[in-house]
C-alpha positions as CSV (number, residue, x, y, z in Angstrom):
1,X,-100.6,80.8,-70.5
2,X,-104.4,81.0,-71.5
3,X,-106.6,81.5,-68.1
4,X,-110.2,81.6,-67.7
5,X,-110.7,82.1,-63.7
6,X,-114.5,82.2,-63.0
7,X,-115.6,83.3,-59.8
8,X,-119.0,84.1,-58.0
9,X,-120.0,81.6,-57.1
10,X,-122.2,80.2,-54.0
11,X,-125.1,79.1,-52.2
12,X,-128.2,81.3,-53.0
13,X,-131.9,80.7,-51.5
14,X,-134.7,80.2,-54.6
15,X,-135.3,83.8,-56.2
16,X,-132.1,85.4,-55.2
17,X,-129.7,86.5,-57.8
18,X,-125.7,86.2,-58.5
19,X,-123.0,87.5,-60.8
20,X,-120.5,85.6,-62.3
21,X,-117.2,86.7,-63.5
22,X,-114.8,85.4,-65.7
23,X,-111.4,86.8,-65.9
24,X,-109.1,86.2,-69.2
25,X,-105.6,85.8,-69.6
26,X,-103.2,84.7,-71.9
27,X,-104.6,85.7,-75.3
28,X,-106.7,88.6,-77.2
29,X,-109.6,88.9,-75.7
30,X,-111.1,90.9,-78.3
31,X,-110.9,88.0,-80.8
32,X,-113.2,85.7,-78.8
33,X,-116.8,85.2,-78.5
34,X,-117.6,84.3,-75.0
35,X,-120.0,82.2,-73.5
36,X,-121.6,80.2,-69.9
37,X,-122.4,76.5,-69.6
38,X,-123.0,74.7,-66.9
39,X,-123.2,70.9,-65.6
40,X,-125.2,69.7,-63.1
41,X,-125.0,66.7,-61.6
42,X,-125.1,63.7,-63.8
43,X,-126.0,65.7,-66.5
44,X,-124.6,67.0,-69.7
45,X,-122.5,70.6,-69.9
46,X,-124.8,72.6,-71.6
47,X,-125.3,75.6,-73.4
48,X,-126.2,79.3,-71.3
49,X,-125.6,82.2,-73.1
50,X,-123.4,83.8,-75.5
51,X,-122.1,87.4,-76.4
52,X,-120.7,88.2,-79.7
53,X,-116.7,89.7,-79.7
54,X,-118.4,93.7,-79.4
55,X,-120.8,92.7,-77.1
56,X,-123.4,93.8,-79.2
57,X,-125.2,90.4,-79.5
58,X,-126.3,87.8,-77.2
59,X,-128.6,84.6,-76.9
60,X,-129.3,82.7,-74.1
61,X,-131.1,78.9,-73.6
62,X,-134.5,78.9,-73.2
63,X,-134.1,77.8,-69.7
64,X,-131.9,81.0,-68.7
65,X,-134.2,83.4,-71.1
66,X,-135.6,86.7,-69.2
67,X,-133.8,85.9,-65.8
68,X,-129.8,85.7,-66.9
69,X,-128.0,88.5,-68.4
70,X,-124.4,87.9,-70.2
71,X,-122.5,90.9,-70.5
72,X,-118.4,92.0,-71.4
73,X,-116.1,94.5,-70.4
74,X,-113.4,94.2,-72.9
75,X,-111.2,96.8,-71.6
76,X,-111.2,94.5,-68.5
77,X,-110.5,91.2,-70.4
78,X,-114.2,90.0,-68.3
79,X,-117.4,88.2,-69.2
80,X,-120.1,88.7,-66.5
81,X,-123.5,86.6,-66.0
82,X,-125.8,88.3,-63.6
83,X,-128.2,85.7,-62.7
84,X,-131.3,86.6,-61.2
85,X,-134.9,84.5,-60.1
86,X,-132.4,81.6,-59.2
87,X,-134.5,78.2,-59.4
88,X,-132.9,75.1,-57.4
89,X,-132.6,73.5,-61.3
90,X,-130.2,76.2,-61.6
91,X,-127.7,74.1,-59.3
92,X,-124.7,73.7,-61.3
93,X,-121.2,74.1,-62.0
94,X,-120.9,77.0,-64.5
95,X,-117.9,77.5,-66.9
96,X,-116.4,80.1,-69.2
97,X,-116.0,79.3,-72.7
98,X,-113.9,81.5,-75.3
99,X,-113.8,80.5,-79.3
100,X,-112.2,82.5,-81.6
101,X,-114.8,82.1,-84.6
102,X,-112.1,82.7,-87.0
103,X,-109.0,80.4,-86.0
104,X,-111.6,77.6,-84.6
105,X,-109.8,78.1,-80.9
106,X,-111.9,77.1,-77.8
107,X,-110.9,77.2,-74.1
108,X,-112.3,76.3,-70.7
109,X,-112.7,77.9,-67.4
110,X,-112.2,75.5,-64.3
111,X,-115.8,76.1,-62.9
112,X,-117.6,78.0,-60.1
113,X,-120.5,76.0,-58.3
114,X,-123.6,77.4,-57.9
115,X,-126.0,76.0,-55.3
116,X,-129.8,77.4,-54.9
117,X,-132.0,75.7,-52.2
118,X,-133.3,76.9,-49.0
C-alpha cells in the first residue's frame, strides 16, 4: 500500500537546523512531484516547498525562502527538507505530499512534529 513515513523530527533551540525525511512506498516515485506543509496549532496546513519529479525545480513559501532546502533522491524513493535558522513560528507538524501532475493523484504523510523554543 501507498506510504509516506516522515521522520526527523524534534525539539530544536531558535537558529538550529533539522532535516526531514520522507520515505515512499507503494507507488512510482518517479511520477510524483513532492512537497512539505506544515500545521501549527490552530492554524491552516500550509504550503512549504515543492520539487519538481527530476528535482530540477523547486519553490518554497516566502516564510521558508533562504533558510529551508527541499531536495530528492529518487534512487532512494526520499524527499528531504533541511531546515536551517529555525524560528519558534516554525513549530509545526510537517507532512509529505506526493501528486502525480498527470493522473491528479495526491497522498499524505502522517506528520513529524517540529518544536523550536529554548
Amino acid at each position: 500500500q501507498v506510504q509516506l513515513v516522515e521522520s526527523g523530527g524534534g525539539l530544536v533551540q531558535p537558529g538550529g537546523s533539522l532535516r526531514l525525511s520522507c520515505a515512499a512506498s507503494g507507488f512510482t516515485f518517479t511520477r510524483y512531484a513532492m512537497s512539505w506543509y506544515r500545521q501549527a496549532p490552530g492554524k491552516e496546513r500550509e504550503f512549504v516547498a515543492v520539487i519538481t519529479i527530476s528535482g530540477g525545480s523547486t519553490n518554497y513559501a516566502d516564510s521558508s525562502k533562504g533558510r529551508f532546502t527541499i531536495s530528492r533522491d529518487n534512487a532512494k524513493n526520499t524527499v528531504y527538507l533541511q531546515m536551517n535558522s529555525l524560528k519558534p513560528e516554525d513549530t509545526a507538524v510537517y507532512y509529505c505530499h506526493a501528486v502525480d501532475p498527470t493522473a491528479g493523484l495526491r497522498y499524505w504523510g502522517q506528520g513529524t512534529q517540529v518544536t523550536v523554543s529554548s
